[in-house]
N, C-alpha and C positions, 0 to 999 in steps of 0.2 A: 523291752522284753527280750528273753532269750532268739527268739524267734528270729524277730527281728536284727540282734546281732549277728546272728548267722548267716543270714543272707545279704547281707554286706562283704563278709568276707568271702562268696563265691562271686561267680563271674554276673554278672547281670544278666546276661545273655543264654544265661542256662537254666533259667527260674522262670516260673512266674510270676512278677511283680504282681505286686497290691495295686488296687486300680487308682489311689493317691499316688504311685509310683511306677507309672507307665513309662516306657524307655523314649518312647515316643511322643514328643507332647503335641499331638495335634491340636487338641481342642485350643493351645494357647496361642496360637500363630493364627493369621489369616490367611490361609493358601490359596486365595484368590491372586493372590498379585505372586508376582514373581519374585525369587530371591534377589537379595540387592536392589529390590524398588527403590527407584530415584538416584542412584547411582551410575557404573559403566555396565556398559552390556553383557550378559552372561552367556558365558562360552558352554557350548553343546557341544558335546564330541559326538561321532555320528562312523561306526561301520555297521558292512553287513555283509551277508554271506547270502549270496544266489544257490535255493536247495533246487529248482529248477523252471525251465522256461517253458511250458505249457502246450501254448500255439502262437503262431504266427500267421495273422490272417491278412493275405492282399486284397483281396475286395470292400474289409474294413478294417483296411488300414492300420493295426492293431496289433499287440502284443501281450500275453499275460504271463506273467510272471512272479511264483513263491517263492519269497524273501523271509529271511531273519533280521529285521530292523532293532540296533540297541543304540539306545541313547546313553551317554553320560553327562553327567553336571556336578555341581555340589551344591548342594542347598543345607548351609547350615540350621535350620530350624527344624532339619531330621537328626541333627548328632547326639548323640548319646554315648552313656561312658561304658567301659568293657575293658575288662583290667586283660584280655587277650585278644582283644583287638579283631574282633568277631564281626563277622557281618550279619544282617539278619535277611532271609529271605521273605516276599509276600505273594501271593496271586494278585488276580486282578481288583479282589475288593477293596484294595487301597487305592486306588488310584483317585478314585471316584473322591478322595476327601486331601490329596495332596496336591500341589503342583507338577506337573508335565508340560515338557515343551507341545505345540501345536503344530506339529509337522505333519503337512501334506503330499501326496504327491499332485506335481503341475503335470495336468493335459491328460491326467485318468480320467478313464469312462466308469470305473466299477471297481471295487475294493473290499475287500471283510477282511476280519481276524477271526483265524480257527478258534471256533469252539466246541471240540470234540476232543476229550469229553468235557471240557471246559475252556472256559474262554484260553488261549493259547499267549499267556502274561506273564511276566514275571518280573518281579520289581527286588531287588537287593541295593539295599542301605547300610551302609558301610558307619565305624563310628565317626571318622571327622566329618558327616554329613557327606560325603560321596556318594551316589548315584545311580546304579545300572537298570535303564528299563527296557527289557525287550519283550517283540511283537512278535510272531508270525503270521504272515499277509500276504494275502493274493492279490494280486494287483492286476486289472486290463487301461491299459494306457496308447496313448497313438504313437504313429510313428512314421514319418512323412518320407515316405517312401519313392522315390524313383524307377521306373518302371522303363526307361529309354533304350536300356540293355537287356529287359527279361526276355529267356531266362538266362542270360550268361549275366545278371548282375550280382552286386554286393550291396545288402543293405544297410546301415547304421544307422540305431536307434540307440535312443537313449532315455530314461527313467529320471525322473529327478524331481528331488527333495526341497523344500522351502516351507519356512513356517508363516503359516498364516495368517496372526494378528503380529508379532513382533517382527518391527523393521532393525536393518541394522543398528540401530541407537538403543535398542531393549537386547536382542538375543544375535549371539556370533556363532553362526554354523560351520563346521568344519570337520574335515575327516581326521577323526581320532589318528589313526596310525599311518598317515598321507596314503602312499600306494597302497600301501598293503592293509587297506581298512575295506577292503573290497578281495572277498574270496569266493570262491565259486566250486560246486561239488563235482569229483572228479567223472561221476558218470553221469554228465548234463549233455544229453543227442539230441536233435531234432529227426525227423524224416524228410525235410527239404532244403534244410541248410546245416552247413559247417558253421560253427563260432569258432570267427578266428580269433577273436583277441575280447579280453574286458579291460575296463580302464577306468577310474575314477578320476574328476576334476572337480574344479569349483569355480562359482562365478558370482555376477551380480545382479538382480534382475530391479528394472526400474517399474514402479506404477506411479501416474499424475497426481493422483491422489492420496498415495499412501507413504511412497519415498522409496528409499532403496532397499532391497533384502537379500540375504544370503543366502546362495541354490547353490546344489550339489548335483551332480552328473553322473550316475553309470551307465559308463557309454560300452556299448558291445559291437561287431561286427560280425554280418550273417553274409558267408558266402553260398549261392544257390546251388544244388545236384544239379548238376546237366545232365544225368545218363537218362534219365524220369523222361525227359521232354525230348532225347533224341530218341528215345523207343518210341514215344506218344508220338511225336509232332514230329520231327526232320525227318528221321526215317521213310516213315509213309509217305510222305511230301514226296521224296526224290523217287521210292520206288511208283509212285503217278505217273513222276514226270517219265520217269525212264518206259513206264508203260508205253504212254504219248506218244514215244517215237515209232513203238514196233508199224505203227500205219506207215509209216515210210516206205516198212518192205511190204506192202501188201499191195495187192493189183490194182492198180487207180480205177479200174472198173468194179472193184468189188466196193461199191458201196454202201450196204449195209455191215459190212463188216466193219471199214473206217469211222465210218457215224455214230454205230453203237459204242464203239473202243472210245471214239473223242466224246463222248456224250458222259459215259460211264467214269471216265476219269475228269471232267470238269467238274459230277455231282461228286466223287469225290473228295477231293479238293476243297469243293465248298464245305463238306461236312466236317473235316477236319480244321478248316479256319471257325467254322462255328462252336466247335468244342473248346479250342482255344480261347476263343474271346467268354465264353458262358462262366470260367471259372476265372477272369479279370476285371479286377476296376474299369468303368469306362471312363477312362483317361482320353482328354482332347489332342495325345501326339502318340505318336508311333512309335512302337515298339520294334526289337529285336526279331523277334517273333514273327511280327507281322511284315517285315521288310521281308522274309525269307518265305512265307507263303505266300505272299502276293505274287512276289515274282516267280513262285514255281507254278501258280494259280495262270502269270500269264505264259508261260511257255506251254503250258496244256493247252491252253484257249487259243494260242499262236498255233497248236498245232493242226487242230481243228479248222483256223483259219486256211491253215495250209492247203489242207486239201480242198476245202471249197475252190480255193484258187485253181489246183489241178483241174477239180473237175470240170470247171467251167472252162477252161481253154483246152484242156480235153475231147467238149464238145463242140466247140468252137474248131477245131483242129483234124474232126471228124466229117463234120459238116463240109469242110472246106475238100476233104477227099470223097467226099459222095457226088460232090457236083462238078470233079474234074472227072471223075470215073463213070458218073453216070450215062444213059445209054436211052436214045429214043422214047424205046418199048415202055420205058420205067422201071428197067431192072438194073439194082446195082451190084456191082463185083466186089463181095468187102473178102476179106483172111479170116482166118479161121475164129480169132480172138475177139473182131469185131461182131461177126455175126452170133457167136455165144452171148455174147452182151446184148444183142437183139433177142436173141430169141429163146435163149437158154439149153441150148445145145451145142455139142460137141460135134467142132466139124474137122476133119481131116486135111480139108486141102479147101482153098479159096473155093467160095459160090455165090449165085447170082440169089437176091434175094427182093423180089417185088414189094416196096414199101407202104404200096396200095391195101387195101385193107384186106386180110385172108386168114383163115384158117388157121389153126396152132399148129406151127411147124412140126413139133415135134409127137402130135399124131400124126401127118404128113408121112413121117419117117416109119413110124412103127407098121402102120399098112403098108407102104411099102416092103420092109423087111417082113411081114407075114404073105405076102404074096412070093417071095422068093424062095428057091431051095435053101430048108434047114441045114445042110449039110454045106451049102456053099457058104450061108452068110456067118457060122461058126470062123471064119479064117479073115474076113474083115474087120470081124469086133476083135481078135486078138492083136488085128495090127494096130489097131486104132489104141486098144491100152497099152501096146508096147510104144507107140509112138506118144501116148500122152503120158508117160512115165521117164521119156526120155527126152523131153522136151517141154514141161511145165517150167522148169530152171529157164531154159534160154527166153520161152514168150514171156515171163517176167520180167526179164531183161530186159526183153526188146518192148516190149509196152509201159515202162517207169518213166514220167515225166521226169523234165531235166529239172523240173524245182524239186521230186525228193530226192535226186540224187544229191542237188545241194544239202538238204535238209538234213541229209545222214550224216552230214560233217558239219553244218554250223550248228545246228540245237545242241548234239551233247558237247562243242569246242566251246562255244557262248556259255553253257551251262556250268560247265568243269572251273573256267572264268571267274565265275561269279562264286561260285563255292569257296574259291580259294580267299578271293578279297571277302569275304561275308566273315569267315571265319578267322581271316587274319586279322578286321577291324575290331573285331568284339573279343575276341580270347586274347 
């Protein structure tokens, strides 16, 4: 018929064939088996383009990452003739009745293909039976991670590809364009790491069972922020420790002020190694991390040890002047510093104080000074704050044990030490 003459001389690929004259002959093929059944192995070509990398989780160990996966092959029992040499496009409904390689990923937790607003497919067949079928897939896969350096590490992971029923003697994987089959979009950031580099390889992977296969590698490198963890974590750390010391300049008899300070900065300390560890794998070895709190952990702890040591041979040291100075009666002769520490009052000039059991000193004093001329005792309380104003500096002096004066030179010399080496092994 005329009809029919006609549409011979257009392009095939422009029409719609009569359904005796489909471009495509599937029904006649078995697309169960693979092209070249019983022959050499058929070669897949295999790029992809990273549109972006998701999350990166250390407590599971993980990685997910949206990909553009395209496969090529040829499979002559899709060719068809096209006097311009046309390809034709399909979605996903073909797939279901044609041959597709079986490509997985190895060591994924979880995977789909977008289907919004339809499954995210696309299949172009070419006329000498060429090939193109791409995916877009999310993928969460592992990634065995090292934690010896966090957080001054770098991690490398890797994604990778391998078909699942055919061994190397059925299907040859290989990256279509070698390097450059692996591209990646220009605005892919994380918030806790740098990528430094992507890189594509290939390898061989063996099972007992099944024989050898061909895997494919996008390998990436994640370098970590450090500024995140020295605001969180170092920071705080050293300003602890640096607290810890201020007890050094404080009165070895003031203590409740020492106790509260070393007390205060130890629970510290702990709270901040607890924050750290709450958002970490529990890993059986030690961390970067944790080398640098513990040892700030123990220089706090050390410093608290410190002063127990003061005070105790403080009193030790006191005792030893009570009973060369003591007296008959039972009264002893302490200075002015000593007896504030008894009694809690300010005294001006050495006195005798009975350590027998008596009365609170310091109503002792107050009847006193109300029995005396108001007008006289005006001119002894002023000497008394000109002199404790003008000599709080020197009896701090002169009452610091000799282990904080050490202590004001070895804790931040030891400490400045270790900062330097901490930071020169790990950066």
């Amino acid at each position: 018929s005329k009809r029919e003459i006609k549409m011979r001389k257009l392009d095939s690929t422009k029409v719609r064939p009569l359904k005796s004259e489909q471009l495509l002959h599937i029904e006649d093929h078995d697309f169960a088996l693979r092209p070249g059944f019983g022959g050499s192995p058929i070669p897949v070509g295999i790029d992809v383009q990273v549109e972006s990398i998701d999350s990166i989780s250390e407590v599971d160990m993980d990685f997910t990452m949206t990909l553009y996966l395209r496969h090529y092959w040829k499979d002559e029992r899709l060719s068809f003739r096209s006097n311009k040499n046309k390809s034709m496009t399909f979605d996903g409904r073909l797939i279901k009745k044609i041959w597709v390689p079986d490509v997985f990923f190895v060591h994924s937790k979880r995977s789909f293909i977008h289907d919004t607003t339809v499954e995210n497919i696309m299949l172009r067949v070419y006329p000498d039976g060429n090939v193109l079928f791409s995916l877009r897939i999310t993928v969460s896969a592992m990634c065995f991670m090292d934690f010896s350096r966090f957080p001054l590490d770098t991690q490398n992971c890797s994604l990778e590809l391998e078909s699942y029923a055919y061994n190397e003697d059925d299907l040859m994987l290989y990256w279509k364009h070698g390097n450059k089959s692996l591209s990646t979009d220009e605005h892919i950031s994380l918030s806790q790491f740098f990528i430094e580099e992507f890189s594509a390889s290939s390898g061989l992977a063996f099972y007992s069972s099944t024989g050898w296969y061909n895997r494919l590698f996008i390998n990436f490198a994640l370098r970590r922020h450090i500024f995140f963890f020295v605001l969180q974590s170092y920071f705080p750390a050293m300003l602890m420790v640096m607290l810890s010391w201020v007890s050094f300049w404080i009165d070895r008899r003031a203590v409740p002020a020492r106790v509260s300070l070393g007390i205060t900065t130890v629970l510290t300390m702990s709270t901040i190694m607890t924050g750290v560890s709450a958002s970490m794998p529990q890993v059986s070895y030690i961390k970067a991390v944790d080398v640098y709190l513990w040892i700030s952990f123990l220089f706090v702890f050390l410093s608290v040890i410190e002063y127990a040591a003061v005070n105790y041979l403080t009193t030790i040291e006191e005792r030893k002047q009570l009973k060369k100075r003591g007296k008959a009666s039972g009264m002893y002769s302490m200075d002015a510093v000593q007896a504030m520490a008894f009694d809690g009052c300010f005294h001006d000039t050495d006195v005798d104080m009975d350590l027998t059991p008596f009365p609170d000193p310091c109503e002792e004093n107050e009847t006193r000074a109300s029995q005396t001329n108001i007008s006289s005792a005006d001119t002894p309380r002023l000497k008394r704050k000109r002199s404790l104003k003008g000599n709080v500096g020197r009896i701090i002096l002169q009452n610091n044990h000799v282990i904080d004066t050490y202590s004001r030179i070895i804790f931040p010399s030891v400490y400045i030490v270790f900062n330097f080496f901490y930071w020169g092994l790990y950066i």
